[in-house]
ZAKOLKE-291928 format. One record per atom (N, C-alpha, C): residue number from 1; x, y, z; residue in one letter; atom name. Coordinates in Angstrom, 1 decimal. Example, Ala and Ser with C-alpha at 12.3 -4.5 7.8 and 13.67 -1.06 7.14 Angstrom:
BEGIN
(1; (13.2; -5.7; 7.8); A; N) (1; (12.3; -4.5; 7.8); A; CA) (1; (13.2; -3.3; 7.8); A; C) (2; (12.8; -2.2; 7.1); S; N) (2; (13.7; -1.1; 7.1); S; CA) (2; (12.9; 0.0; 7.9); S; C) 
END
This chain:
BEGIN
(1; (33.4; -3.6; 2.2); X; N) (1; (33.4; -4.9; 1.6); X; CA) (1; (33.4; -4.7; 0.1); X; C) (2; (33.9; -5.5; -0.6); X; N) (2; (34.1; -5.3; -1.9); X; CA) (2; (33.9; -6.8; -2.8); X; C) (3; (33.4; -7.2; -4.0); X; N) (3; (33.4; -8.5; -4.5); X; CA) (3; (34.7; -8.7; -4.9); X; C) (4; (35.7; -9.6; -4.6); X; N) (4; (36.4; -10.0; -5.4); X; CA) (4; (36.5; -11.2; -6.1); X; C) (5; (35.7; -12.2; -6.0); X; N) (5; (35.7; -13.1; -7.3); X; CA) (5; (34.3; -13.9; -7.5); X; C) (6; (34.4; -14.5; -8.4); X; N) (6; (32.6; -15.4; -8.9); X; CA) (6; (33.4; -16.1; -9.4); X; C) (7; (32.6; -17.7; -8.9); X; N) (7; (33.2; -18.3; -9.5); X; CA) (7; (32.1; -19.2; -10.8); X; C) (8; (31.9; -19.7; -11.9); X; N) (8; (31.1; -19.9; -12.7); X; CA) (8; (31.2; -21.7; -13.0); X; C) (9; (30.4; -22.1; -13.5); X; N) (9; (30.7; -24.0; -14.2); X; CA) (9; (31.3; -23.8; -15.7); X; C) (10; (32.0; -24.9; -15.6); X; N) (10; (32.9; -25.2; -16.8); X; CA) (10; (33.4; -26.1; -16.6); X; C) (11; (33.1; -27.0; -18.1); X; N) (11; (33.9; -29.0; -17.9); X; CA) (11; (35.2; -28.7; -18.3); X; C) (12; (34.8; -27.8; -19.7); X; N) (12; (35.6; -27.9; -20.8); X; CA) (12; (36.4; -26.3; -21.0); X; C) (13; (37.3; -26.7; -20.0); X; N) (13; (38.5; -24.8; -19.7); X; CA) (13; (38.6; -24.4; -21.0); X; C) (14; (39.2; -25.2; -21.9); X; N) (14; (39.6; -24.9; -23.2); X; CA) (14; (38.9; -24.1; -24.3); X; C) (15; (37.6; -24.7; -24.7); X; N) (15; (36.1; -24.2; -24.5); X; CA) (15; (35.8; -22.9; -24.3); X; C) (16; (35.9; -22.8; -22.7); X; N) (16; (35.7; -21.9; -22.2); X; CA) (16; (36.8; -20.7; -22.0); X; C) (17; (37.7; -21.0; -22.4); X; N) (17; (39.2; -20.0; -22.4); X; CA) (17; (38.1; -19.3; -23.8); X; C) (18; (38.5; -19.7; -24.6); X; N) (18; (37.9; -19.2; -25.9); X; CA) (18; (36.9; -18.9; -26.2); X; C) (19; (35.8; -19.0; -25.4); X; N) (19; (34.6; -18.2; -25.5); X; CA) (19; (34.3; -16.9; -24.9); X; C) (20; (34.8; -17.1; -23.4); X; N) (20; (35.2; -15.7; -22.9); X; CA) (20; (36.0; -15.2; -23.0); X; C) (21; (37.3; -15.1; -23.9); X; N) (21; (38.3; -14.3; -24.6); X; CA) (21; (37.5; -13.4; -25.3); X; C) (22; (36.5; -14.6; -26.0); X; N) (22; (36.1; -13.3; -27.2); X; CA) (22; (35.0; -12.5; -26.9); X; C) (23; (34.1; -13.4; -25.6); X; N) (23; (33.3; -11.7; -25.3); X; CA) (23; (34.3; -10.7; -24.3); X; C) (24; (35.4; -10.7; -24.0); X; N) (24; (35.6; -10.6; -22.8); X; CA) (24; (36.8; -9.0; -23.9); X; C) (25; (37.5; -10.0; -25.0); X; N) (25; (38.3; -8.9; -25.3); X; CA) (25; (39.7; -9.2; -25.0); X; C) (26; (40.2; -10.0; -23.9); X; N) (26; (41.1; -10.3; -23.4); X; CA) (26; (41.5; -11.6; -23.1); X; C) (27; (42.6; -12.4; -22.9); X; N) (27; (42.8; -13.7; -22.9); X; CA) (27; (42.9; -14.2; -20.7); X; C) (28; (42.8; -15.1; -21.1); X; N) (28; (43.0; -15.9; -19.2); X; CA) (28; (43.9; -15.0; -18.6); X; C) (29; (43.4; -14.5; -17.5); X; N) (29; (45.1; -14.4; -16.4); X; CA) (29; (45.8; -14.9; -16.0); X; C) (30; (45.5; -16.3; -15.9); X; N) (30; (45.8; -17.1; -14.9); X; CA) (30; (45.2; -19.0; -15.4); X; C) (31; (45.8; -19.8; -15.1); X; N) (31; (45.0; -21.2; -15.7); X; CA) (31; (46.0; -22.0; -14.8); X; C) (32; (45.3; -23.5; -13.7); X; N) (32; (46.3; -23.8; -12.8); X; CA) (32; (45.2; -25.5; -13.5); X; C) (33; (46.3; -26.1; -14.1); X; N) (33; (45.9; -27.6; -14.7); X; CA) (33; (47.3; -28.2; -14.2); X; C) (34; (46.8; -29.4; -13.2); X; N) (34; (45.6; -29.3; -12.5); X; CA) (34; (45.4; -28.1; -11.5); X; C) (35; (44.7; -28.1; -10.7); X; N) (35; (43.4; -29.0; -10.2); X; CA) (35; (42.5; -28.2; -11.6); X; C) (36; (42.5; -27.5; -12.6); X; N) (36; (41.7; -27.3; -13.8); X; CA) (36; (41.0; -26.1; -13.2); X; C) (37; (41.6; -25.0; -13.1); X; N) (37; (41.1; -23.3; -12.5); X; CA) (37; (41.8; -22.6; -13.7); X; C) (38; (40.5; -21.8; -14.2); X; N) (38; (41.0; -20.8; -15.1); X; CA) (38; (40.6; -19.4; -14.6); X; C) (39; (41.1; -18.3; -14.9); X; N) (39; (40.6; -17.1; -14.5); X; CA) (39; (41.5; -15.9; -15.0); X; C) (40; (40.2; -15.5; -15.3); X; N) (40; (39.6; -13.9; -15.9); X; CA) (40; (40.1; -12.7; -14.9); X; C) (41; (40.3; -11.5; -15.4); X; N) (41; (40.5; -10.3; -14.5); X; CA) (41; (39.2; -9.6; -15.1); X; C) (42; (38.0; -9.2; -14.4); X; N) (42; (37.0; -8.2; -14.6); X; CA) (42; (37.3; -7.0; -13.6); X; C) (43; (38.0; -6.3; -13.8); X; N) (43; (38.1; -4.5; -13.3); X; CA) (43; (38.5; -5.2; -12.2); X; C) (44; (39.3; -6.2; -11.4); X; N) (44; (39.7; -6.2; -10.0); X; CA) (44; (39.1; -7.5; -9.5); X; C) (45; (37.7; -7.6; -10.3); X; N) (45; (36.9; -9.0; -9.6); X; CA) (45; (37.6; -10.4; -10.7); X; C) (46; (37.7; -11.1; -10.0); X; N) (46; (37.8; -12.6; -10.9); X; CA) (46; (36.8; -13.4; -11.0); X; C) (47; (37.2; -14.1; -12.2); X; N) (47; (36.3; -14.9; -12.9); X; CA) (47; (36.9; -16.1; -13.1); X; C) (48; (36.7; -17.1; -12.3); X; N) (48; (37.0; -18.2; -11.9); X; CA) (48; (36.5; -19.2; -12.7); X; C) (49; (36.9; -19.9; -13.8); X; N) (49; (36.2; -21.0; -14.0); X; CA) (49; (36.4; -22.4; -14.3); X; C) (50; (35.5; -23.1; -13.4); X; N) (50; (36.3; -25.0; -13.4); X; CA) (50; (34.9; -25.3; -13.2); X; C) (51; (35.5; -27.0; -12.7); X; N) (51; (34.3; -27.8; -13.4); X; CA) (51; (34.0; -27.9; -12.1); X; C) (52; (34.1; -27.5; -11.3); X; N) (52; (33.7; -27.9; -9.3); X; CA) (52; (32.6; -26.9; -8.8); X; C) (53; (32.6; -25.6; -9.8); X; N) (53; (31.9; -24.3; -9.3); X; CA) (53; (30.5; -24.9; -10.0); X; C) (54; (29.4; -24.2; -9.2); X; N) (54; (27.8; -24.3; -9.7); X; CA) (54; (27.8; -23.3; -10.5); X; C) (55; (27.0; -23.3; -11.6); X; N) (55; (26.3; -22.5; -12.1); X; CA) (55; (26.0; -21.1; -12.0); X; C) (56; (26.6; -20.1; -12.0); X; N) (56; (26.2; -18.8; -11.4); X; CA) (56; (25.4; -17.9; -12.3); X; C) (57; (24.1; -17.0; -12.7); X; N) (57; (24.1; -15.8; -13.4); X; CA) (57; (25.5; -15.0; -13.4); X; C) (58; (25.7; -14.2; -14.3); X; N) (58; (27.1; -13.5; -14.4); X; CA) (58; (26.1; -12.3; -15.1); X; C) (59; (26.1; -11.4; -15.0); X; N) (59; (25.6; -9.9; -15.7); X; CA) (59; (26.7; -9.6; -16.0); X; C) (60; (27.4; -9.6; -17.3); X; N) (60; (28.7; -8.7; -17.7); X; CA) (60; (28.4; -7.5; -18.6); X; C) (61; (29.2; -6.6; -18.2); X; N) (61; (28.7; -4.8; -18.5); X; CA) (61; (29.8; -5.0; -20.3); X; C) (62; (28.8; -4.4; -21.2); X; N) (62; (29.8; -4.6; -22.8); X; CA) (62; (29.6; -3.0; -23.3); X; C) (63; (30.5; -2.3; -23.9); X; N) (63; (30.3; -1.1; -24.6); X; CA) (63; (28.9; -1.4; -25.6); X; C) (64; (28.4; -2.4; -26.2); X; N) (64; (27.2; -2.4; -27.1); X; CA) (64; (26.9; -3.6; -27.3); X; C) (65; (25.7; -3.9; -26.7); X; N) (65; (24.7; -5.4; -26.6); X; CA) (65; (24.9; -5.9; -27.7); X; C) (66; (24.2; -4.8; -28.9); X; N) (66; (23.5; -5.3; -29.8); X; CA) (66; (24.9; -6.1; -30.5); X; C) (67; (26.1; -5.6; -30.5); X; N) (67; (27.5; -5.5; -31.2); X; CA) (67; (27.8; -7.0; -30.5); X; C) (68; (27.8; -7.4; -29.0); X; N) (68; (28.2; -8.2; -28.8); X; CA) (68; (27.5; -9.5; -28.9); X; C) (69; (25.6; -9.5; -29.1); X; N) (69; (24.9; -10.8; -29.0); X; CA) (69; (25.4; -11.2; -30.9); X; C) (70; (25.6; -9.9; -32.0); X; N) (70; (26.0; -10.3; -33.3); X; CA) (70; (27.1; -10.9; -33.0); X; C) (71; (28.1; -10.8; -32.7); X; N) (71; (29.4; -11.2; -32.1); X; CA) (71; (29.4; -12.8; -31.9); X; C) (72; (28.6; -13.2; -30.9); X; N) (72; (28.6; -14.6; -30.4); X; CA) (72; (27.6; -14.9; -31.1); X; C) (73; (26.4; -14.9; -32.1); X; N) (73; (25.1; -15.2; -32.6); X; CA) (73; (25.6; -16.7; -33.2); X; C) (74; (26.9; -17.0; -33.8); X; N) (74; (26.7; -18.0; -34.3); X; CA) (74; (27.5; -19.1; -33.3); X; C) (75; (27.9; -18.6; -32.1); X; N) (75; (28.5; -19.8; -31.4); X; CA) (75; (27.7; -20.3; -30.1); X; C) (76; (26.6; -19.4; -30.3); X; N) (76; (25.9; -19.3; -28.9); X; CA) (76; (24.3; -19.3; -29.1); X; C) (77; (23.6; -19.8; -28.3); X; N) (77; (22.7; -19.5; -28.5); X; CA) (77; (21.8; -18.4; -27.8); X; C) (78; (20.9; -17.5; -28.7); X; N) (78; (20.8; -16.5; -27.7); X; CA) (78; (19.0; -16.5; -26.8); X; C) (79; (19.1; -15.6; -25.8); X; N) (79; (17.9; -16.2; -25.2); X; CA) (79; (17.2; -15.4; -25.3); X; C) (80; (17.7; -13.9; -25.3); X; N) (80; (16.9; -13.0; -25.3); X; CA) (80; (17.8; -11.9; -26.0); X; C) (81; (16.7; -11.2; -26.8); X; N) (81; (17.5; -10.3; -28.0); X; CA) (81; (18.0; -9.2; -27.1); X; C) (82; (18.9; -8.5; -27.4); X; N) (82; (18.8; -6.9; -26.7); X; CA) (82; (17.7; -6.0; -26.5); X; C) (83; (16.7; -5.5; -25.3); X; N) (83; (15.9; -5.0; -25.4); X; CA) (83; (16.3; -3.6; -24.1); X; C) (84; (15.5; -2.8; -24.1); X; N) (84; (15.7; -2.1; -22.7); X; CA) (84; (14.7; -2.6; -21.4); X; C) (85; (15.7; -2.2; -20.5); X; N) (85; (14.9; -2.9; -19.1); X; CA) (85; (14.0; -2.0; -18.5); X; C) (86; (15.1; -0.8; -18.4); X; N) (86; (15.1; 0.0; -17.2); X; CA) (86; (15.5; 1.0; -17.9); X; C) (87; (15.1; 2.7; -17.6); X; N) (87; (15.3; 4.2; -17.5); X; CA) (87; (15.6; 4.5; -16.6); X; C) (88; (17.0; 4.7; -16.4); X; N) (88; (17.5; 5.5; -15.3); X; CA) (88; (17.9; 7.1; -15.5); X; C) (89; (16.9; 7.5; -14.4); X; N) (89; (16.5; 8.8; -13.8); X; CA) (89; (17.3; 9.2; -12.9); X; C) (90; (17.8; 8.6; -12.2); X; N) (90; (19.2; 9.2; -11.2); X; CA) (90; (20.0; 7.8; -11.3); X; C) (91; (21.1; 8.2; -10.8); X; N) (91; (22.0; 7.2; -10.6); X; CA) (91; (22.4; 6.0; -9.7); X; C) (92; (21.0; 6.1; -8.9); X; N) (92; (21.1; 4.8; -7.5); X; CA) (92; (20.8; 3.6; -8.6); X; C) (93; (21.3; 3.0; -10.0); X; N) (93; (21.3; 1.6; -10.2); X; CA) (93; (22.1; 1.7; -11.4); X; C) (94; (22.3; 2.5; -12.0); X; N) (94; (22.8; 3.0; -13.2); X; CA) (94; (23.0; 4.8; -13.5); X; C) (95; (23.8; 5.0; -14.7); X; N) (95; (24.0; 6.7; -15.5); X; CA) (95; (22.8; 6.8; -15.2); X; C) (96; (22.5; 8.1; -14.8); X; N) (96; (21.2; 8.8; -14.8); X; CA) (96; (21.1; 8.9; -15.9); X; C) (97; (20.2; 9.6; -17.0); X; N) (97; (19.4; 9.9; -18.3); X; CA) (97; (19.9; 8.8; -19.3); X; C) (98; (20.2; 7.5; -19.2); X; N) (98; (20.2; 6.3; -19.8); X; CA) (98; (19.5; 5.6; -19.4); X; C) (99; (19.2; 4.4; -20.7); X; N) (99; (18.3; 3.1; -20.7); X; CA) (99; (19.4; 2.0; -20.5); X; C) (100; (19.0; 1.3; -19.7); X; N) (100; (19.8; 0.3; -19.5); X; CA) (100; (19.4; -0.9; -20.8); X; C) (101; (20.0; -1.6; -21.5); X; N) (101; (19.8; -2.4; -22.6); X; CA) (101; (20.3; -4.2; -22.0); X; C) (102; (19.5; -5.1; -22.2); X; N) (102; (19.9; -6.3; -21.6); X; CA) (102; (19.4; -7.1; -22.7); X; C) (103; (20.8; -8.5; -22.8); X; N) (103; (20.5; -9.4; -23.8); X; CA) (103; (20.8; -10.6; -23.1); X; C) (104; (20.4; -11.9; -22.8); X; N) (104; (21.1; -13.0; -22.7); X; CA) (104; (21.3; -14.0; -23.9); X; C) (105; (22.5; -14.4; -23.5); X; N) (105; (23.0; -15.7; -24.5); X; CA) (105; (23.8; -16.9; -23.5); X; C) (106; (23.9; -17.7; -24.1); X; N) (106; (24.0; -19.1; -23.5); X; CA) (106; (25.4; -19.5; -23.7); X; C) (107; (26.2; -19.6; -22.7); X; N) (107; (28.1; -19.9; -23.4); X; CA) (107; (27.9; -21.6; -23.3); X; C) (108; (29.0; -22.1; -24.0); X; N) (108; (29.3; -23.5; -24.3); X; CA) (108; (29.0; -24.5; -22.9); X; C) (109; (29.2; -23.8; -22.0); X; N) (109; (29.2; -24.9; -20.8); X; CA) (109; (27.7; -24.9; -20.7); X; C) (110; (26.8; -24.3; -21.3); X; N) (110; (25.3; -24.1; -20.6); X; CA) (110; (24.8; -23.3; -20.1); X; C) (111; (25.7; -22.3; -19.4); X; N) (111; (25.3; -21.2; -18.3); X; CA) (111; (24.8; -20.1; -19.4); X; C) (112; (23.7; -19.2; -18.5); X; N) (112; (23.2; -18.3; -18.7); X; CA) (112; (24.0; -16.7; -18.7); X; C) (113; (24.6; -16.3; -19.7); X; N) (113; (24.8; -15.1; -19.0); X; CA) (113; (24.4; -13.4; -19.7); X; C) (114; (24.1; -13.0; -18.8); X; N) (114; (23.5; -11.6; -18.8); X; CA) (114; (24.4; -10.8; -19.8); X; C) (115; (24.2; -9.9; -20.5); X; N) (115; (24.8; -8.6; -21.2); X; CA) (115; (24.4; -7.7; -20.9); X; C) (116; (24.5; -6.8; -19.9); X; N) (116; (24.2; -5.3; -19.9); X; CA) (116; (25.0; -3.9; -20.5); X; C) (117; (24.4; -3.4; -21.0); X; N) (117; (24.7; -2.1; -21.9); X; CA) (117; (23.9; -0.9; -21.4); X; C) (118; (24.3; 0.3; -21.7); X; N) (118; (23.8; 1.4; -21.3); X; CA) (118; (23.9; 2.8; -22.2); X; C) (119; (22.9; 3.3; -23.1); X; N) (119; (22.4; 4.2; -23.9); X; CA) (119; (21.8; 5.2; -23.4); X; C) (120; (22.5; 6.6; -24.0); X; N) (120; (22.2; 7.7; -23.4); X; CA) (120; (20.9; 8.0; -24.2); X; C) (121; (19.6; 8.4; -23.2); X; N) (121; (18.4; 8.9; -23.9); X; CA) (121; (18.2; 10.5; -24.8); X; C) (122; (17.6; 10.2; -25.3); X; N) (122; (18.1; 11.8; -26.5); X; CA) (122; (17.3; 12.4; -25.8); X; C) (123; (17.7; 13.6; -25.9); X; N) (123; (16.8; 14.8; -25.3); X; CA) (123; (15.9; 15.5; -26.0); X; C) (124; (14.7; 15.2; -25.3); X; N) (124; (13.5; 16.1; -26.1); X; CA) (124; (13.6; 17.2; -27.0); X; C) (125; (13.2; 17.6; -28.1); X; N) (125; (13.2; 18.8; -28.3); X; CA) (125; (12.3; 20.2; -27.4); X; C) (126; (12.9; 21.1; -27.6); X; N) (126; (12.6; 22.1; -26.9); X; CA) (126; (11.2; 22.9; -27.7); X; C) (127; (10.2; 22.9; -26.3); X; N) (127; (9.1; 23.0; -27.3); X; CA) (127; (9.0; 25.0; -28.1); X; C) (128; (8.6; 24.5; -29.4); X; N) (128; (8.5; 26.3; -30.0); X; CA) (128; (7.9; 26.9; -29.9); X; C) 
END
């Protein structure tokens, strides 16, 4: 089994075309007005968004939190700074010998969505 799509709330496509372009990097795949469906390609999964879907958490994975909550700081509000969550020790949730880094910020429709990032931990020095 595999996820292939989420679908997210959104009144205003337009809005929202342009908000997640710019965290996203990339513009709509796809936009069907009517019935008012827009959507994103994430690695194979879609990102659906109209005004008939509830509210979903979305965790989206960014090369660097901190780079992307400065990014949206002035269009968004943010809820939680970039902090680390989690140290991963093996790989059952994340890279083994990284910190997992998480920020939330708030896109135009209201929804909550997650930023996760992942930093390699420096390696102790070797004692003399």
């Amino acid at each position: 089994m595999r996820l292939r799509q989420v679908a997210q709330h959104a009144d205003n496509l337009d809005r929202a075309a342009a908000w997640y372009s710019a965290l996203l990097g990339v513009p709509p795949t796809a936009r069907f007005d009517p019935p008012g469906l827009l959507f994103f390609d994430l690695d194979g999964v879609r990102l659906l968004l109209e005004p008939g879907a509830p509210s979903a958490m979305l965790y989206l994975e960014v090369g660097d939190v901190a780079a992307a909550v400065e990014r949206l700081r002035a269009s968004s509000p943010v809820v939680s700074e970039p902090h680390v969550i989690f140290r991963h020790d093996d790989d059952t949730l994340g890279p083994a010998g990284h910190d997992e880094v998480q920020a939330f910020v708030t896109d135009p429709e209201g929804n909550t969505v997650g930023l996760i990032g992942f930093r390699r931990i420096p390696e102790e020095p070797a004692p003399a």
